[in-house]
Rosetta silent file (secondary structure, phi, psi, omega in degrees, C-alpha in Angstrom):
SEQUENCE: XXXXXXXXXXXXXXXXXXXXXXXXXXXXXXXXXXXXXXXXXXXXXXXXXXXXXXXXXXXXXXXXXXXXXXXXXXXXXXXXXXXXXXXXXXXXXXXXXXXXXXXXXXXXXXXXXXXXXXXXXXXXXXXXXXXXXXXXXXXXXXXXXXXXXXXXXXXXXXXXXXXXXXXXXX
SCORE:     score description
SCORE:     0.000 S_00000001
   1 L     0.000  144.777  176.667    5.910    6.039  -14.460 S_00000001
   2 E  -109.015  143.322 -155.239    4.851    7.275  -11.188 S_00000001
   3 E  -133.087  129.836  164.160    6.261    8.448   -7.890 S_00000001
   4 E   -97.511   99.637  170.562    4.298    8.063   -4.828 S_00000001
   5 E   -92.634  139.674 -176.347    4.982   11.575   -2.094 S_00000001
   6 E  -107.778  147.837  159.683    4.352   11.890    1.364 S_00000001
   7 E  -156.446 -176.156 -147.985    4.180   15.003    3.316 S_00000001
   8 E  -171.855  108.502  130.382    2.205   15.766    6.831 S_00000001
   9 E   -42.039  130.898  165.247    0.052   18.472    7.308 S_00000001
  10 L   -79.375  -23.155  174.085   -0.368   20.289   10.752 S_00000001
  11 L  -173.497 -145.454 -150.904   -4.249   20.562   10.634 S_00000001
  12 H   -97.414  -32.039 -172.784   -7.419   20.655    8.634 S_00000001
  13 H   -77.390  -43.459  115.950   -7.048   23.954    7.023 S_00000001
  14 H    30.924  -82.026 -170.544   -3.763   23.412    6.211 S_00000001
  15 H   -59.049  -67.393  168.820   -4.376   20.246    4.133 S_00000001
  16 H    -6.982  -85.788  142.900   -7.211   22.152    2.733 S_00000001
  17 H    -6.227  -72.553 -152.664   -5.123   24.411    1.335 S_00000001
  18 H   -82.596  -47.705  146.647   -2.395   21.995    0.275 S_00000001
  19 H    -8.658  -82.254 -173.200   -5.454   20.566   -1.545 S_00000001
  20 H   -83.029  -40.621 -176.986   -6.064   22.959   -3.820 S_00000001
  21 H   -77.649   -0.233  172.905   -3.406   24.161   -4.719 S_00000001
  22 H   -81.736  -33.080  169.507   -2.299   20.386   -6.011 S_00000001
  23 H   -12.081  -80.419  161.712   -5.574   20.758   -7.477 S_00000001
  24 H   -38.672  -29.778  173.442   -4.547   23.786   -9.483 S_00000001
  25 L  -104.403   30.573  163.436   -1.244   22.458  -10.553 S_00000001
  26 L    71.652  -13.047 -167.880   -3.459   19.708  -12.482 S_00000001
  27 L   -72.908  142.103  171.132   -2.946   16.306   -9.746 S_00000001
  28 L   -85.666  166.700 -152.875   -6.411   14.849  -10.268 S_00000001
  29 H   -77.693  -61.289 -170.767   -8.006   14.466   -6.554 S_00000001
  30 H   -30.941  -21.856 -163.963   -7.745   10.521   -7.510 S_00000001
  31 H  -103.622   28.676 -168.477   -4.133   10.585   -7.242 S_00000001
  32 L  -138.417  132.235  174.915   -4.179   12.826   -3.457 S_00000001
  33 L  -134.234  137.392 -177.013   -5.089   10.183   -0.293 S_00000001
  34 E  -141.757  120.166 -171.824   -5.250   11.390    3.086 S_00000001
  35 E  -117.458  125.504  169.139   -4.834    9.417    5.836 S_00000001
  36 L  -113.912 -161.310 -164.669   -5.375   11.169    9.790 S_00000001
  37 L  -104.247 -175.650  157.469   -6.062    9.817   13.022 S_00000001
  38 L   -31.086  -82.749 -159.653  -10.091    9.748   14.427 S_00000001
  39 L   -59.082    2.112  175.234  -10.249   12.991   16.135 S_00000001
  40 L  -122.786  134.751 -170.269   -9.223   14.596   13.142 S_00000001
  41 L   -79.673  124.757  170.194  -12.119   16.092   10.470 S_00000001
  42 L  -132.774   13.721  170.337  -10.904   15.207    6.729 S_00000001
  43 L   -35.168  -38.523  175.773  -14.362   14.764    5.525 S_00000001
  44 L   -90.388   10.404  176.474  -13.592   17.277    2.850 S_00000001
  45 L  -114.881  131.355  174.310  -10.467   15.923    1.666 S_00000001
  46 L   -27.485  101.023 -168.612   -9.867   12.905   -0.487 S_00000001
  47 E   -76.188  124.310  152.779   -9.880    9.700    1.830 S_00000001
  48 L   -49.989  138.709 -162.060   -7.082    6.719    1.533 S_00000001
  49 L   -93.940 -170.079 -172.877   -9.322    3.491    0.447 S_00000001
  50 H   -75.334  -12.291  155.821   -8.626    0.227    2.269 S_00000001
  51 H   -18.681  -79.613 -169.241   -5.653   -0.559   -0.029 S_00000001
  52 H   -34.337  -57.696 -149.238   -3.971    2.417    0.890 S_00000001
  53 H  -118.441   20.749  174.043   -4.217    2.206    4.524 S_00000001
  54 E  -125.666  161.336  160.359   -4.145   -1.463    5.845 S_00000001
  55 L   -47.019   16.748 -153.893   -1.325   -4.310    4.543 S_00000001
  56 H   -89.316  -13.739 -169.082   -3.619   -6.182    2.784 S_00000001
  57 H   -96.703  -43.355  160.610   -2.025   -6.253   -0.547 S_00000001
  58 H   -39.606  -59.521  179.674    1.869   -7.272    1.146 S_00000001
  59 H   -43.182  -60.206  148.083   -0.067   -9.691    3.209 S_00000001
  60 H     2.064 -115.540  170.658   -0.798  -11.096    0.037 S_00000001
  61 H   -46.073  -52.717  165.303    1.951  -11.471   -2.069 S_00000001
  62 H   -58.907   66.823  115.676    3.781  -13.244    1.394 S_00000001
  63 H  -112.163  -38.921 -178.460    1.079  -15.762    1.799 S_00000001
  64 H   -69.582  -20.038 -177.903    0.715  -16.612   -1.680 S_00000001
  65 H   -76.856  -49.592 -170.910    4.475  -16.840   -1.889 S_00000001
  66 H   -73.685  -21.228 -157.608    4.782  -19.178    1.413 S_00000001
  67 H   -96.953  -22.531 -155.255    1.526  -21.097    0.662 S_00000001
  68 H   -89.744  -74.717  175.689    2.770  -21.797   -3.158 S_00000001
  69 H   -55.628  -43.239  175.147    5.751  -22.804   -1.833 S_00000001
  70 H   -69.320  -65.913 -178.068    4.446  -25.348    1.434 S_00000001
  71 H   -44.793  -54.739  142.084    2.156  -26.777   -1.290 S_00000001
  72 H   -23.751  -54.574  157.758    5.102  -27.793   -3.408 S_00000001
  73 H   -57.290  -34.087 -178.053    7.012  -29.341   -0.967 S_00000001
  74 L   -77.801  -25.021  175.252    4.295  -31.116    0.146 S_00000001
  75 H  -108.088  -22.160  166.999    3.303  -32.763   -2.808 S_00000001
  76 H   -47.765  -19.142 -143.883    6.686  -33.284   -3.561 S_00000001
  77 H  -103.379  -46.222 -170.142    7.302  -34.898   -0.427 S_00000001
  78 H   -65.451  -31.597 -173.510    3.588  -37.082   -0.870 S_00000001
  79 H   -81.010  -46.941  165.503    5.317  -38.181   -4.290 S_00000001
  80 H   -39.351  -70.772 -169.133    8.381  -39.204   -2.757 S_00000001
  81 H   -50.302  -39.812  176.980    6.558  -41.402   -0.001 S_00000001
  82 L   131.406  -10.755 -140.499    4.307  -43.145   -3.109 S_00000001
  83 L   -89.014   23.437 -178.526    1.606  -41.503   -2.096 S_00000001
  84 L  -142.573  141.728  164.899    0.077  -40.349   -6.011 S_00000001
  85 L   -10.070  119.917  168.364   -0.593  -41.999   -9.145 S_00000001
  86 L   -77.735  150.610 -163.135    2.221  -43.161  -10.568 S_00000001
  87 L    93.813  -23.101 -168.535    2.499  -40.726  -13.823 S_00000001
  88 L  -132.600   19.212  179.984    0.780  -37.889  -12.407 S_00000001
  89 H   -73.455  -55.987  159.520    3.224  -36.058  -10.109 S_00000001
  90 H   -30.358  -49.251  149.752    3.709  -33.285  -12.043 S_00000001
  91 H  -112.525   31.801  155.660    0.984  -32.383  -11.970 S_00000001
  92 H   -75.837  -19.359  159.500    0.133  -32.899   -8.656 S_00000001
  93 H   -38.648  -60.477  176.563    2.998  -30.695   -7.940 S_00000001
  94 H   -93.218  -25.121  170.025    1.623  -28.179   -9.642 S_00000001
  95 H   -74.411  -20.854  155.227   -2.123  -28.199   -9.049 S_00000001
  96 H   -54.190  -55.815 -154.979   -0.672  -28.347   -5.000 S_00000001
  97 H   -77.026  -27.666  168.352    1.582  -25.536   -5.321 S_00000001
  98 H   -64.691  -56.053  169.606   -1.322  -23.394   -7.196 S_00000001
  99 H   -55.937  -73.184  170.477   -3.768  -24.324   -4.153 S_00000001
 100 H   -11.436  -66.273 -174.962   -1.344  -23.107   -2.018 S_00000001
 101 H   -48.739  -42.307  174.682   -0.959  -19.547   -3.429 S_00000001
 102 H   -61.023  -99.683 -150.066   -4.631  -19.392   -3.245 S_00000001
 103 H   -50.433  -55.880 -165.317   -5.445  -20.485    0.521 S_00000001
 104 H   -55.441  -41.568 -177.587   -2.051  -18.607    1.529 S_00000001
 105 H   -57.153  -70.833 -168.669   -3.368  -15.575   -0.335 S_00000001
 106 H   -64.235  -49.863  177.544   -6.844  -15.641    1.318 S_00000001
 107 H  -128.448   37.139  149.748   -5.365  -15.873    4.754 S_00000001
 108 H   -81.145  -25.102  167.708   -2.754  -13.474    4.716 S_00000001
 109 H   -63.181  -34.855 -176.934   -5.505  -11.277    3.350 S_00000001
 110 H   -83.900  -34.576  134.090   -7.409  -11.769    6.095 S_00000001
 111 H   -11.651  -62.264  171.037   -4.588  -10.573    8.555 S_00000001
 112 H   -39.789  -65.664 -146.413   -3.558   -7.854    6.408 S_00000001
 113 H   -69.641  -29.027 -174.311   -6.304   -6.224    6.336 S_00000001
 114 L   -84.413   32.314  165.618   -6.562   -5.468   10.599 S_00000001
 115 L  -121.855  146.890  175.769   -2.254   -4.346   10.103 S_00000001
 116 E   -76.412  164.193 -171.861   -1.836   -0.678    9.373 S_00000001
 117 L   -69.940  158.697 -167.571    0.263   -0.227    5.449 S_00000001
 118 L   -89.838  -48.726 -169.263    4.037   -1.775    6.389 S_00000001
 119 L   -53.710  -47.369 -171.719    4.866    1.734    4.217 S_00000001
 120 L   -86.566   30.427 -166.005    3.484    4.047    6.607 S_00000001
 121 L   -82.092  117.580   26.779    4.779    2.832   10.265 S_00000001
 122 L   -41.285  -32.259  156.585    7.335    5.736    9.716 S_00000001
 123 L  -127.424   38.320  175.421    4.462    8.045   10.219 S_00000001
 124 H   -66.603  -37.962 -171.439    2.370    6.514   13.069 S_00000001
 125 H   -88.700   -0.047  169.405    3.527    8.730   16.142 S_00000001
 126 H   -86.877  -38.996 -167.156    2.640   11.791   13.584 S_00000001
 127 H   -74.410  -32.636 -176.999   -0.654   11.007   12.407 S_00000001
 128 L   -59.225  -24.036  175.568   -1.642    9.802   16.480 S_00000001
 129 L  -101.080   67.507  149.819   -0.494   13.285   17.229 S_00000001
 130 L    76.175   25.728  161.368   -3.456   14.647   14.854 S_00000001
 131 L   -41.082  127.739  162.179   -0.917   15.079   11.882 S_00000001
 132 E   -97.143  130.471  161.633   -2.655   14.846    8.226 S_00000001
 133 E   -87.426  102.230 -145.928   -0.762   12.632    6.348 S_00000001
 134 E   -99.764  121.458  153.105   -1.354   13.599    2.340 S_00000001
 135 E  -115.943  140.826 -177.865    0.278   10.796   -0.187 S_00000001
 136 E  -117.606  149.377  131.849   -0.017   12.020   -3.333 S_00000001
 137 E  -118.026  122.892 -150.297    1.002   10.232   -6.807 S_00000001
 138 E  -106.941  142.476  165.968    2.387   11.882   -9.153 S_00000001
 139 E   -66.797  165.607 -178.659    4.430   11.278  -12.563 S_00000001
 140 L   -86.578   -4.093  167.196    7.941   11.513  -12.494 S_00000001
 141 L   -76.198  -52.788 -179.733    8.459   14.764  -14.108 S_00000001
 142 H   -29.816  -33.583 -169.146    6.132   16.432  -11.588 S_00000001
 143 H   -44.610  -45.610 -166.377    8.076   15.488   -8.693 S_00000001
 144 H   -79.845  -51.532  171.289   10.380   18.657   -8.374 S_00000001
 145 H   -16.243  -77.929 -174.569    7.234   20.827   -9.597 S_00000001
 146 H   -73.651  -36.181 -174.971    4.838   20.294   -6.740 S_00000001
 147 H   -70.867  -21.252  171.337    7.155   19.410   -4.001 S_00000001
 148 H   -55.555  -72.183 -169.067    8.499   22.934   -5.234 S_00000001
 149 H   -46.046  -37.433 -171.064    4.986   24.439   -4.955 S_00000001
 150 H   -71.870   -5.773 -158.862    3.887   22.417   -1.706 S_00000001
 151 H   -97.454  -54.759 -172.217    7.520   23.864    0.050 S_00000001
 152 H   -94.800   12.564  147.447    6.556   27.296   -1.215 S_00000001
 153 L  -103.524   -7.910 -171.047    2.976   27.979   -0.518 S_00000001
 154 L  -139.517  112.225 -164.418    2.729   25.812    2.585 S_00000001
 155 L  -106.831  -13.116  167.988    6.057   26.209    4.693 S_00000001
 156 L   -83.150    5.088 -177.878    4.333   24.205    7.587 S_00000001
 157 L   -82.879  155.658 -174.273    4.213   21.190    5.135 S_00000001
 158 E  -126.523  136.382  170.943    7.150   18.834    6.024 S_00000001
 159 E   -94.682  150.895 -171.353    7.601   16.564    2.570 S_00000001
 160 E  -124.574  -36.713  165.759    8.827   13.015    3.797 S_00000001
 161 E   153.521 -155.250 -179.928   10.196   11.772    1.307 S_00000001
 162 E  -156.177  113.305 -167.006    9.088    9.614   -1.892 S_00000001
 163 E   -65.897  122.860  156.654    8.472    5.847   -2.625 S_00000001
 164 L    -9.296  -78.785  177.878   10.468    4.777   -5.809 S_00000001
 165 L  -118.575  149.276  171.190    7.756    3.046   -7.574 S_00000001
 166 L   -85.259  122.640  158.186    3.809    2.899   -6.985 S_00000001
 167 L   -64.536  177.706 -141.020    2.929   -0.531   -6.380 S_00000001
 168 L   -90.029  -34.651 -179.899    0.646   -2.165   -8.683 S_00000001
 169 L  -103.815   94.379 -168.044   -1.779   -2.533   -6.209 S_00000001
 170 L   -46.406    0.000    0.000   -1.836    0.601   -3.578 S_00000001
């Protein structure tokens, strides 16, 4: 099991830095994401993909959940009224309420993706002031390790805290 950590960097060198030494302590680079504003260079540091750093995977799960659900009702509603085969409501029920999840999925997806992660509005007025924001994931024995190491080679890192669980989909 896995623990997702946040901490914010003060600049580029910094990060750098913060970098290597998870580096060193074994996190493979896959599991270190770095998300900054424009104006700040992180070309050399592991970039958050579009998972990571728009809503697209929340966006998701709510559409497919609302659209699953409106599609159910809806054929439920069409069965009431008369309006299907007698014999065949069931599964019009359910081949509705599956077309739902789908179109609700695809365009909550498409939404998502132009919203910033839901997780990180906590550190929006840091990264706009040219803040790196590192998430790292980590197992859960590791946790006290590294946030030990990140608090005592890098005393400008401020640790943020730590997400429970990694979702399945970052």
């Amino acid at each position: 099991m896995n623990r997702r950590l946040y901490f914010l960097m003060p600049d580029n060198q910094s990060a750098r830095s913060a970098h290597n030494d998870l580096l060193l302590a074994r996190v493979p680079e896959s599991h270190m994401h770095v998300i900054a504003s424009s104006q700040v260079d992180t070309s050399d540091l592991p970039q958050a993909n579009l998972l990571q750093k728009t809503d697209i995977v929340h966006a998701m799960q709510m559409g497919g959940a609302v659209g699953g659900l409106l599609g159910a009702v809806l054929a439920m509603v069409a069965s009431y009224l008369g309006w299907v085969t007698i014999g065949l409501e069931g599964m019009t029920i359910l081949s509705t309420a599956f077309a739902g999840v789908f179109i609700g999925a695809i365009s909550a997806s498409m939404i998502g993706i132009n919203i910033t992660n839901s997780r990180h509005k906590q550190f929006e007025a840091d990264i706009h002031n040219n803040k790196i924001l590192f998430i790292v994931d980590i197992p859960v024995e590791e946790v006290d390790k590294i946030t030990a190491i990140l608090q005592s080679n890098h005393p400008v890192a401020d640790v943020r805290g730590i997400d429970p669980t990694i979702p399945a989909f970052p």
